[in-house]
C-alpha positions in Angstrom: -42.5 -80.4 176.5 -45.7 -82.4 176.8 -43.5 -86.2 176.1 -40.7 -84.7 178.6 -44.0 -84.1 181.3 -44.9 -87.5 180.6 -42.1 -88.9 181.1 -42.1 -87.6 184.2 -45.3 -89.8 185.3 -43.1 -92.8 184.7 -41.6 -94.2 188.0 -38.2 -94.5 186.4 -38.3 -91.2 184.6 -39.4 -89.7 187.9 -36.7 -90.4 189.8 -34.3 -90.3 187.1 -35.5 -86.6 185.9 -35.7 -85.9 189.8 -31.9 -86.9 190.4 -31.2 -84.4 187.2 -33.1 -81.6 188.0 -31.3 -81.6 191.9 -27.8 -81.7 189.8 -29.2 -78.8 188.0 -30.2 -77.1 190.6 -26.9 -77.8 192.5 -24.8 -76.3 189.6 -26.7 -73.5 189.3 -27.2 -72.4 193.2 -23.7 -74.0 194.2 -21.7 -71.0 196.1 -24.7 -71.1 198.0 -25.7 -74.3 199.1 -22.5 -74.7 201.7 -20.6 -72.2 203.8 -17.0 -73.0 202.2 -14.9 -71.8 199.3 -14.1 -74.5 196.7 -10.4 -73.6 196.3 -9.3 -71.9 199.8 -7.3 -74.3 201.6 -7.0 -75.5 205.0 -4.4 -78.0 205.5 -4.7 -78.6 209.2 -8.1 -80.1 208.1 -7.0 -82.1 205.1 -8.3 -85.9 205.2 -11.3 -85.5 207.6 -13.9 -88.1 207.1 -17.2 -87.1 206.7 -18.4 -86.0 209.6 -21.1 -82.5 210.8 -18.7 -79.8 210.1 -17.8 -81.8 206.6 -20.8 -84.1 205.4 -18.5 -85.8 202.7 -15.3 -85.0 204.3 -12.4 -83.2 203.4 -9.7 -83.8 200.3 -5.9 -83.4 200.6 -6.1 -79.5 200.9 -8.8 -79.6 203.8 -11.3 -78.3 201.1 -14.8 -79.3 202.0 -15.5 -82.0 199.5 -19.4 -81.3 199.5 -18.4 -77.6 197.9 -16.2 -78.8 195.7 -18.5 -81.9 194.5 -21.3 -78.9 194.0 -18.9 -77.0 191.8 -17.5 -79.7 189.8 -21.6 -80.9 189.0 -21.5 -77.1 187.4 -18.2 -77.4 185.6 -19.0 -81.6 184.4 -22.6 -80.6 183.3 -22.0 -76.8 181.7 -19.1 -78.6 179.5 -21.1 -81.8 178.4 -23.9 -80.1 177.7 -22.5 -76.7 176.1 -20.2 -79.0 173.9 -23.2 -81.4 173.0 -25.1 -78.7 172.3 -22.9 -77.0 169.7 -22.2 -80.9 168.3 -25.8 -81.3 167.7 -26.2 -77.6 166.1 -23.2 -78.4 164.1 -24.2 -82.2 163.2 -27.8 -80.9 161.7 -27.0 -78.3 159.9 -24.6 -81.0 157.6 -26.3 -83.8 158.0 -30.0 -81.6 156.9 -28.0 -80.2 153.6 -26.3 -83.3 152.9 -29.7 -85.5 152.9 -31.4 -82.5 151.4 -28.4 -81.6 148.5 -27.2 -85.1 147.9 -25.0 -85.9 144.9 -21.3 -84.9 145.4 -21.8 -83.2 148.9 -23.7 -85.3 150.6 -20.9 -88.3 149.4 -18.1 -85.7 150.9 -19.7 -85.6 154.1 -20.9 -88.7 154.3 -16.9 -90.1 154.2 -15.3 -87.3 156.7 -18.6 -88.7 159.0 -17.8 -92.6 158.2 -13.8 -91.7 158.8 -14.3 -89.8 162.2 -17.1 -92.4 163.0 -14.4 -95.0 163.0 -12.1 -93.8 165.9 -13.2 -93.9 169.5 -14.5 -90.8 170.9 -11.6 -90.4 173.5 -8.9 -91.1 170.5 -10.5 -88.0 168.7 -10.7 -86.0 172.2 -7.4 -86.6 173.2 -6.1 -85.4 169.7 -7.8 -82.3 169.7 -7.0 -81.8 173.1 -3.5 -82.3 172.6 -3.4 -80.1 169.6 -6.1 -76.9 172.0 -4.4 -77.3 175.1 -6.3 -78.9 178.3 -8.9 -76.8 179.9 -12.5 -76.4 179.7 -12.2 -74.6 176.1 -10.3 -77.6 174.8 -12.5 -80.2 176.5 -15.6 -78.7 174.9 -14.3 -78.3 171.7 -12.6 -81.8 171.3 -16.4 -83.5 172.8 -17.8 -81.4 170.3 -16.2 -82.7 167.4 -16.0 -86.6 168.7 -19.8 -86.7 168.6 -20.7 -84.5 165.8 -20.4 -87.9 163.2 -23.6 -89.2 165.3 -25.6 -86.2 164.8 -25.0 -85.4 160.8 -25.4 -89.6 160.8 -28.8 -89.0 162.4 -29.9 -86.1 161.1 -29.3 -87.2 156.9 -31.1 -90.3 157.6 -34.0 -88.5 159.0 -33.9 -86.1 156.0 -33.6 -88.3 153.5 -36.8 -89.9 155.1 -39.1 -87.3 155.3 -37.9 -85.1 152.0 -40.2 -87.7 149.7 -43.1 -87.0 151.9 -46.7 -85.5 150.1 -46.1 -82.7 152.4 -42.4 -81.8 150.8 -43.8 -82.2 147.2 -46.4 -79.8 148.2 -44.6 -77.4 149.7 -42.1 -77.6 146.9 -45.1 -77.1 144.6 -46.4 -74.3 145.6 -42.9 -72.6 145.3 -40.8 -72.8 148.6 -37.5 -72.4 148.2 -34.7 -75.0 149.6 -34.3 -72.7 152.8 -37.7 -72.7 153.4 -38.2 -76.6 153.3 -35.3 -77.4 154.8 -35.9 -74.7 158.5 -39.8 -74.9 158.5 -40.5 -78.3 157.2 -37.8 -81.0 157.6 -35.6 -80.0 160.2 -38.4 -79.5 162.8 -39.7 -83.0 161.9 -36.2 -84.8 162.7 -35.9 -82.6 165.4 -37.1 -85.2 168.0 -35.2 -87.9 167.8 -32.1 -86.0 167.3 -32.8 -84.3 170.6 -33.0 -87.3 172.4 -30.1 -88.7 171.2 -28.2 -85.9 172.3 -29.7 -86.1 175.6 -28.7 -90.1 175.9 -24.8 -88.9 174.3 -24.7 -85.9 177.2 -24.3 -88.8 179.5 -21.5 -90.5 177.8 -19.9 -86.9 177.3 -19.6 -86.8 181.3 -18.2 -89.5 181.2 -16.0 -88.5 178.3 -15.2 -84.9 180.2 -14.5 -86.5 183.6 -11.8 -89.3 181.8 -10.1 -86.1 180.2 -10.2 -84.1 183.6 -9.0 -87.7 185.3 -6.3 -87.8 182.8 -5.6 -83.8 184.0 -7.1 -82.3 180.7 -9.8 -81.2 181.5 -10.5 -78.1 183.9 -7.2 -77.0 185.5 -7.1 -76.5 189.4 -8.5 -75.0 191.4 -11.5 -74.8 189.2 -13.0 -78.5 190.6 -14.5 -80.9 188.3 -15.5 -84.4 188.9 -13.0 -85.9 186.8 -9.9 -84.0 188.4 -11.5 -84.9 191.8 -10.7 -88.7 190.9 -7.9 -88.3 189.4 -6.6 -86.6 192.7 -8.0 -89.1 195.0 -6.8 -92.3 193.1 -3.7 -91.8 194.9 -5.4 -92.1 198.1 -7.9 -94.8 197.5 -7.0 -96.1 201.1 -5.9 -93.4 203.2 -9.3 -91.0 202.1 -11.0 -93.1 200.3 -14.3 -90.5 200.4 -12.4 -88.4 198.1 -12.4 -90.9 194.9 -15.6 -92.2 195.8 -18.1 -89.7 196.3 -17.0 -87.9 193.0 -17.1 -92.0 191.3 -20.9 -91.9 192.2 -22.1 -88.3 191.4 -20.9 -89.0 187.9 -22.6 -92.9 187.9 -25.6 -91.9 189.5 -26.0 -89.0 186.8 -25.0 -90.7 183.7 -27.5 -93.9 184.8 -30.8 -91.4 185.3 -29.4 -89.3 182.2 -30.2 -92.8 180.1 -33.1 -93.8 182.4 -34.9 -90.3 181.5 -33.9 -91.0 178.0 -35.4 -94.4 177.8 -38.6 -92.9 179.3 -38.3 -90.4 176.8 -37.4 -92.4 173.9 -41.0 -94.4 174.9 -43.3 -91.6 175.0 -42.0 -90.4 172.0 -42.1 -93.6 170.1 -38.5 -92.8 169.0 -37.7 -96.6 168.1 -40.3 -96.7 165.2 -39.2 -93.5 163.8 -35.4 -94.6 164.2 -36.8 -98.1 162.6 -38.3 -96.4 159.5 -35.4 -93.7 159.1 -33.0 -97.3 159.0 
């Protein structure tokens, strides 16, 4: 927490951690922040401009596009970040007992990693989606799975780092068992970088979420998501062209200051050498 305040002090990392914690707060406090419903429908108001009444205009229903970009930051963000969190959970645990174990388990995982590591993280999504069934379930499980080779990747090398430490050997010498080592001593000393990666792969999961909602995969109407919200105004690029655009920039804007906070991040915890040592 004391890095993450620092970061803070950096310009970058202060506007970039300010632009995430409005989103945050937009997702959280969104049925309140505007005085429409996201899915009622009002189609003698459909393709308004933005104007008082509709600051970002109105989509091919009449629904206020501000309400329904507010509700698609909570569905874009929840999914990314539940799914990256369960990756990451997931990728540790193998990747700590593989670099831990070694020998015949460690070479198992280490090939179903390289062999997943090889396809793009949309082929793997799409697959899994395809085999789920679209919707925010299926999403979250399919951008689980297409990142969880990173974090086992990660999370060996760190292991395998740190287990020939003085500290392990001690530790090991005065009788701890594997358990022991691997929750009190190794895993919270890889924990850092691994954390920060995730944070830097939450913005390519947004991305990844919204090309699966774009691709109508993702959330199914009329929950909103900023990925559907494209995909539904790429058919009217010129006659509303507010609808495609506003959503296009929520999800720039947020991935850019996800890796901006990262970077400031990555510099205050002197991630590079650790990630340099680890290689």
């Amino acid at each position: 927490m004391r890095a993450v305040l620092r970061a803070f002090r950096r310009p970058m990392g202060a506007i970039a951690g300010g632009w995430l914690l409005a989103m945050i707060f937009v997702a959280v406090f969104a049925a309140w922040l505007t005085p429409y419903d996201y899915d009622i429908q009002a189609l003698k108001e459909a393709y308004q401009p933005p104007s008082p009444a509709h600051w970002l205009g109105t989509d091919e229903f009449g629904r206020d596009l501000l309400t329904r970009l507010f509700h698609g930051a909570r569905t874009s963000l929840s999914v990314s970040s539940i799914a990256i969190g369960i990756s990451v959970l997931c990728g540790m645990v193998l990747g700590a007992a593989a670099g831990w174990f070694g020998g015949r388990f460690d070479r198992a995982v280490t090939v179903v990693v390289d062999l997943t590591w090889s396809f793009p993280e949309i082929l793997i999504a799409l697959i899994l989606v395809a085999i789920i069934g679209p919707g925010t379930t299926g999403t979250m499980a399919a951008i689980g799975v297409a990142y969880l080779a990173q974090f086992t990747r990660l999370t060996r090398a760190q292991i395998m780092m740190l287990k020939g430490e003085t500290f392990i050997e001690a530790a090991r010498s005065l009788g701890a068992g594997n358990a022991h080592i691997l929750f009190r001593h190794l895993l919270p000393n890889a924990l850092a970088p691994v954390l920060v990666s995730a944070m830097l792969a939450t913005g390519d999961a947004i991305i990844l979420e919204a090309t699966l909602g774009f691709f109508g995969l993702g959330a199914q109407p009329p929950t909103p998501s900023w990925g559907a919200m494209m995909s539904a105004g790429s058919a009217l690029v010129f006659k509303a062209p507010w609808i495609i655009l506003f959503p296009g920039l929520a999800v720039a804007i947020t991935v850019v200051a996800i890796n901006l906070f990262g970077d400031a991040l990555i510099a205050e915890l002197d991630i590079r050498a650790r990630m340099r040592r680890a290689a």
